[in-house]
N, C-alpha and C positions, 0 to 999 in steps of 0.2 A: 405779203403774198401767201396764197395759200395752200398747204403741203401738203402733196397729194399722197395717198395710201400706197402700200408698197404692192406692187400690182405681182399675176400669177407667174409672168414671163423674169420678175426678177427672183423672186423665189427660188422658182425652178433653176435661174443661175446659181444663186445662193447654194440652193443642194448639192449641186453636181460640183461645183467648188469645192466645197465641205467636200464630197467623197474623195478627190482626188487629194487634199490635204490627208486624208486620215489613211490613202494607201501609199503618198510618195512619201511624205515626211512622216506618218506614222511607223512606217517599214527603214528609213531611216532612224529615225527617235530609240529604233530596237536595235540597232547593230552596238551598241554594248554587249545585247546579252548574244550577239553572231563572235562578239570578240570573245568572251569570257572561253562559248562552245570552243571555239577554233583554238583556243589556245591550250583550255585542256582536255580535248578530245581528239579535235577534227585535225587540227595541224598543229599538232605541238613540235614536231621537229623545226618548225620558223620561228623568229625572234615577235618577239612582240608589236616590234617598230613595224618586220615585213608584214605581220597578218592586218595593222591598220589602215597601208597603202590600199587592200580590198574595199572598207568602208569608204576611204577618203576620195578614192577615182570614182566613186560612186556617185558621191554627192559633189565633187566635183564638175563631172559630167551633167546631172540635172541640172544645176547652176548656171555652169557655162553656157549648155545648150539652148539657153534664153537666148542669146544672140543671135541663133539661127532661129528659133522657134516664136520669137518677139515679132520680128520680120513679117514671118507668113501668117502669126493672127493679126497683122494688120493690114495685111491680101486679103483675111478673108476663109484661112484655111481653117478654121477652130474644129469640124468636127471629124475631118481626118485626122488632125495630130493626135488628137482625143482617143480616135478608134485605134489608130495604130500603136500607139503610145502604149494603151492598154494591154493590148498583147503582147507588147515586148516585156512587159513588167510580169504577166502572168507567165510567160516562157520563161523569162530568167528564173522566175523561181520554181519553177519547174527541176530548171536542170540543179540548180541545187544542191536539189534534193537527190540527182543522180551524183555528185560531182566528190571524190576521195582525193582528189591531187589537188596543190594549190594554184594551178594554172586554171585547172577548171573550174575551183571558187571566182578566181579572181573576172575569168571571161563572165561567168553567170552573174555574180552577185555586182561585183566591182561594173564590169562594161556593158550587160544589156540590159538589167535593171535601172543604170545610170542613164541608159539612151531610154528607154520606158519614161521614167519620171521627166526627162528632159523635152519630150513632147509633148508630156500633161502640164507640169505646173507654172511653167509664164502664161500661157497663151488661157490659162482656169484661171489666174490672178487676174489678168489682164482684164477678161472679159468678163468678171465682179465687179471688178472698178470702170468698168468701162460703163456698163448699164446703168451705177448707182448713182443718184446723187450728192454733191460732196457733201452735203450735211450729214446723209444716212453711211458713207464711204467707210470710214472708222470704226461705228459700230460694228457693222455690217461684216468689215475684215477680221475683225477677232472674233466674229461667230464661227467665219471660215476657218479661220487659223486655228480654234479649239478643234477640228478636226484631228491637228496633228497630234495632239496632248489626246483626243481618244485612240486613236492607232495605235500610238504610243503605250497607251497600257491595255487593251487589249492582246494586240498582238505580241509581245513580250510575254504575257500567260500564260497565249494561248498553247506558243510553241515549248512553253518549259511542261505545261502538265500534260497535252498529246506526246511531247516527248518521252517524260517519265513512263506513257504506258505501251506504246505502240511505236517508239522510237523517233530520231529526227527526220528522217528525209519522209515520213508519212506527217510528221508534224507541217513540216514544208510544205506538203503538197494538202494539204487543210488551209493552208492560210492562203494557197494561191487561189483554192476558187473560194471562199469567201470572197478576194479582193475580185476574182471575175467576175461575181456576182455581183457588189454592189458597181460595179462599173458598166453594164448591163442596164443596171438600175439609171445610172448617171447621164448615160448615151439615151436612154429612151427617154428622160424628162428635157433635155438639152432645147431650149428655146432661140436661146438669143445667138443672133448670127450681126456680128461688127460688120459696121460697112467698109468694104475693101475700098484702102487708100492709094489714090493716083501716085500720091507725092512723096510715098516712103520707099525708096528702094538700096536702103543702105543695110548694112547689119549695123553699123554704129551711127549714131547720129553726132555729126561733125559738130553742130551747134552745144553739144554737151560739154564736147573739151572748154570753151569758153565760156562753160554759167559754173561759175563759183559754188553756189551753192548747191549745185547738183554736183559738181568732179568731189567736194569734200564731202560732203554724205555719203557718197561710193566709195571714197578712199577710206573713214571711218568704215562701212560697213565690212571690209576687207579685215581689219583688224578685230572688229568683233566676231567676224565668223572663226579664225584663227581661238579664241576663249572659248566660243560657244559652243564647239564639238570637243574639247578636251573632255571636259566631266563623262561627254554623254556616250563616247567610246573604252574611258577606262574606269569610270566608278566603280564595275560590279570587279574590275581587274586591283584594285586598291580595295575593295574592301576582302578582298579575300587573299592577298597577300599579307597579312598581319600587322600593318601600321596602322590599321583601324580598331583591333580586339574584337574584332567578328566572330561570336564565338560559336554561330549557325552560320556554313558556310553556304550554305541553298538557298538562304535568304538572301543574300548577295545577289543574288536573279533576280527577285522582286524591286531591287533600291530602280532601277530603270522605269519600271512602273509608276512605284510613288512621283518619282521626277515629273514624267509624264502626267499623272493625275495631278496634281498640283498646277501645274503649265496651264491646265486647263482653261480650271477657275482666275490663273492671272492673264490670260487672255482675253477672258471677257472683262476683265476689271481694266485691260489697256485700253480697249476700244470703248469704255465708258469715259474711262479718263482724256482720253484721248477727244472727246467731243467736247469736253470741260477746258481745259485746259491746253487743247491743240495737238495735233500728231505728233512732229517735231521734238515739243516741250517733251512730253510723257516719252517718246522715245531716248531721248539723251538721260531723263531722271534715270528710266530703268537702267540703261547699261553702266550708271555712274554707281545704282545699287549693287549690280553685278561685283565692281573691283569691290567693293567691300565682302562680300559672299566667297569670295578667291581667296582673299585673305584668312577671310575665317574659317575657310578648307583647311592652311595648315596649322590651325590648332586642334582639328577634329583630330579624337584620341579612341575613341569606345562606338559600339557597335548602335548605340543610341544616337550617339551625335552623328553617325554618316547618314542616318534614316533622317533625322530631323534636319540636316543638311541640303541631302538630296531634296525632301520637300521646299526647303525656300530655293534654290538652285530654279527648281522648277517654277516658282512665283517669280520670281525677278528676269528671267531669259524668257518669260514669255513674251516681252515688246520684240525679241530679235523676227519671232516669226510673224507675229499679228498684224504689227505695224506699219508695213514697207508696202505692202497693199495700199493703204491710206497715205504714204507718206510721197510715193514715186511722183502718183497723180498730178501732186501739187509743185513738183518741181520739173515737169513738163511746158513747153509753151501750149501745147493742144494736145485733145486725146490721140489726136492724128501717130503722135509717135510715141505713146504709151508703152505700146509694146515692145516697142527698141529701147527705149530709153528704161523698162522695165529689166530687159534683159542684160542690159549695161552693167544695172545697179547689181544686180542676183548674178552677174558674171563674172562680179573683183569679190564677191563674197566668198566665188566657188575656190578662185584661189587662196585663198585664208583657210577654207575647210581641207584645202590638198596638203598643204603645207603641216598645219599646225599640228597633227594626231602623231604624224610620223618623228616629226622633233620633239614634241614631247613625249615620246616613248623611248629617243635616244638619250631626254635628259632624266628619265628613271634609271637609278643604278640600285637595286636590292630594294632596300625597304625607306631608300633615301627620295619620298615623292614633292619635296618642297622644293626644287627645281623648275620642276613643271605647273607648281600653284603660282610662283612669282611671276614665270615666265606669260602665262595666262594672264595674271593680272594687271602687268604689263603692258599687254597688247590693247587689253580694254579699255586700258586707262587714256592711251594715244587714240582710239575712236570716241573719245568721251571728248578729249580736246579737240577733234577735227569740227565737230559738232558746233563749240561755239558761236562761231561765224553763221553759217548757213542758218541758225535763229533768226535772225535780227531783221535780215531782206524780207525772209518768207513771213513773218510779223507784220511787216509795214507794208506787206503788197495784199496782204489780207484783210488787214485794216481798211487798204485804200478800196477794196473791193466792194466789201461790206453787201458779199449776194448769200441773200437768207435761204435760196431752193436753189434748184439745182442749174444748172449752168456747164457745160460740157468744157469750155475756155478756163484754164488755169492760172498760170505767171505769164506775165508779159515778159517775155524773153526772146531778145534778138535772136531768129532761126536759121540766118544767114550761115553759110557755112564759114 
């Protein structure tokens, strides 16, 4: 059969995908260098552990909020949640930039930035994978997904060098209308409108709890979110604590960048892999490279190896963001409940990213940070095992498939509740 050209209506999804990748998880991917500020500026009278509950309720909330947010883009609702979404994210960071207590960080940054992102990024995933074909689906998601890994070192720059000259809360409020702006952008090229489904009106979908390989792919995903925000909220906090011999400590703001710039280029290299070799496969290879990279956090000693560090850091965790796009699809029975069963997956993730910042900031004691690298590589390791299983079905029912274009039917899986 033969494959047809990727038309202007999926594009234009593509884009606006991309832009919400590069303002929720990019603006995410930066709260390293929100932790570094706050801890020795903005709120240094709070522990360490308190100023990460900020970041972690953040991304917490985006996460979770797929459950609500999965729902109604499969009603139908995509370019409200979009429009609204966007404002709360450009308000939260608004106030910000007004905000000297940490009740008022935690309400801005923590709670309506997290409701902001939580109305853009399921129902922006959802409705990529929704339009694409699953042959194009993988590629496709790590074009999106490199979004993140640009926001990611953009905006981490942006705010340290408007910082340095004209202060932070003007640096803040630079980077909120940039994100108004391209959201502007994203809202006015928005094409594709999902057909509102009769037959979804759950927030969870019952028939989930009994497909095997969809509850351990979610249950692994929970443990890799738990490793995967370790690095990226206390790197620039470890390299300038002196167990790394950082001997410029303002560089220590750029390590969140490199991470990110790196992420980039292995995001597109997941979604190439990814078509060779399978979602799935390439997903579990990466997170299994991951506990090696944890590992090799505690022997990082000098201010070269945290910079060449944080680079493969960023090449190996790019499958956690790329890939779930291309990976959810296929453990659905129909795209019918993509959006719920999307929001399932990104909703036991958000609990691993609530949890994991704060305990690992209780098991740093001084300059003793191998606590928190075992503890990390640990968690990895148990989504690396959950993993095996859920292989072997999705193989054989792929196998049995054998559809070369696109096809909107996925696994056959009992929908019964």
């Amino acid at each position: 059969m033969e494959r047809k050209p990727v038309t202007t209506q999926q594009w234009a999804q593509v884009l606006s995908a991309f832009v919400v990748f590069l303002n929720t998880w990019g603006i995410l991917l930066s709260f390293g260098t929100f932790q570094a500020h706050w801890e020795h500026i903005g709120l240094s009278g709070k522990s360490r552990s308190e100023i990460s509950w900020v970041s972690t309720i953040c991304a917490f909330i985006l996460l979770l909020g797929g459950l609500i947010t999965g729902p109604l883009y499969d009603h139908g609702y995509l370019r409200p949640l979009v429009v609204l979404g966007g404002l709360l994210e450009v308000f939260g960071l608004m106030m910000i930039s007004l905000s000297t207590e940490y009740y008022q960080v935690f309400l801005s940054q923590g709670i309506c930035i997290g409701l902001g992102g939580a109305l853009l990024f399921v129902p922006s995933v959802s409705a990529a994978a929704g339009c694409l074909e699953e042959f194009r689906r993988a590629k496709f998601m790590g074009l999106i997904a490199s979004g993140a890994g640009v926001g990611g070192v953009i905006y981490p720059i942006m705010l340290r060098q408007i910082q340095l000259r004209i202060g932070f809360p003007w640096a803040i409020r630079c980077v909120a209308f940039v994100i108004l702006a391209t959201y502007i952008l994203a809202g006015g090229i928005l094409r594709y409108k999902p057909v509102p489904s009769a037959n979804v009106r759950r927030v969870i979908d019952p028939s989930a709890l009994t497909d095997p390989p969809f509850l351990l792919s979610t249950i692994s995903f929970f443990f890799a979110g738990i490793a995967y925000y370790l690095p990226l909220i206390y790197l620039p906090v470890f390299a300038q604590s002196g167990t790394a011999g950082f001997s410029n400590p303002e560089l220590a703001f750029y390590l969140v960048p490199i991470l990110n710039a790196a992420s980039i280029f292995g995001r597109f290299a997941a979604g190439f892999a990814a078509m060779k070799a399978g979602a799935m496969e390439t997903f579990t290879f990466g997170l299994a490279s991951c506990i090696c990279m944890l590992l090799c956090w505690m022997a990082v000693s000098s201010g070269a190896g945290v910079i060449v560090w944080s680079a493969f850091w960023g090449l190996t965790t790019s499958v956690i963001v790329s890939l779930p796009g291309a990976i959810v699809p296929l453990l659905c029975p129909s795209l019918d409940v993509l959006g719920t069963r999307s929001g399932m997956f990104w909703g036991c993730a958000a609990f691993g990213i609530l949890v994991g910042p704060p305990i690992g900031g209780a098991l740093v004691k001084g300059a003793r940070w191998w606590p928190l690298q075992v503890f990390a590589a640990a968690c990895m390791f148990v989504g690396v095992v959950l993993l095996v299983y859920p292989i072997g079905p999705m193989e054989r029912e792929a196998e049995a498939r054998k559809i070369p274009s696109a096809d909107p039917v996925t696994r056959p899986v009992d929908s019964s509740p």
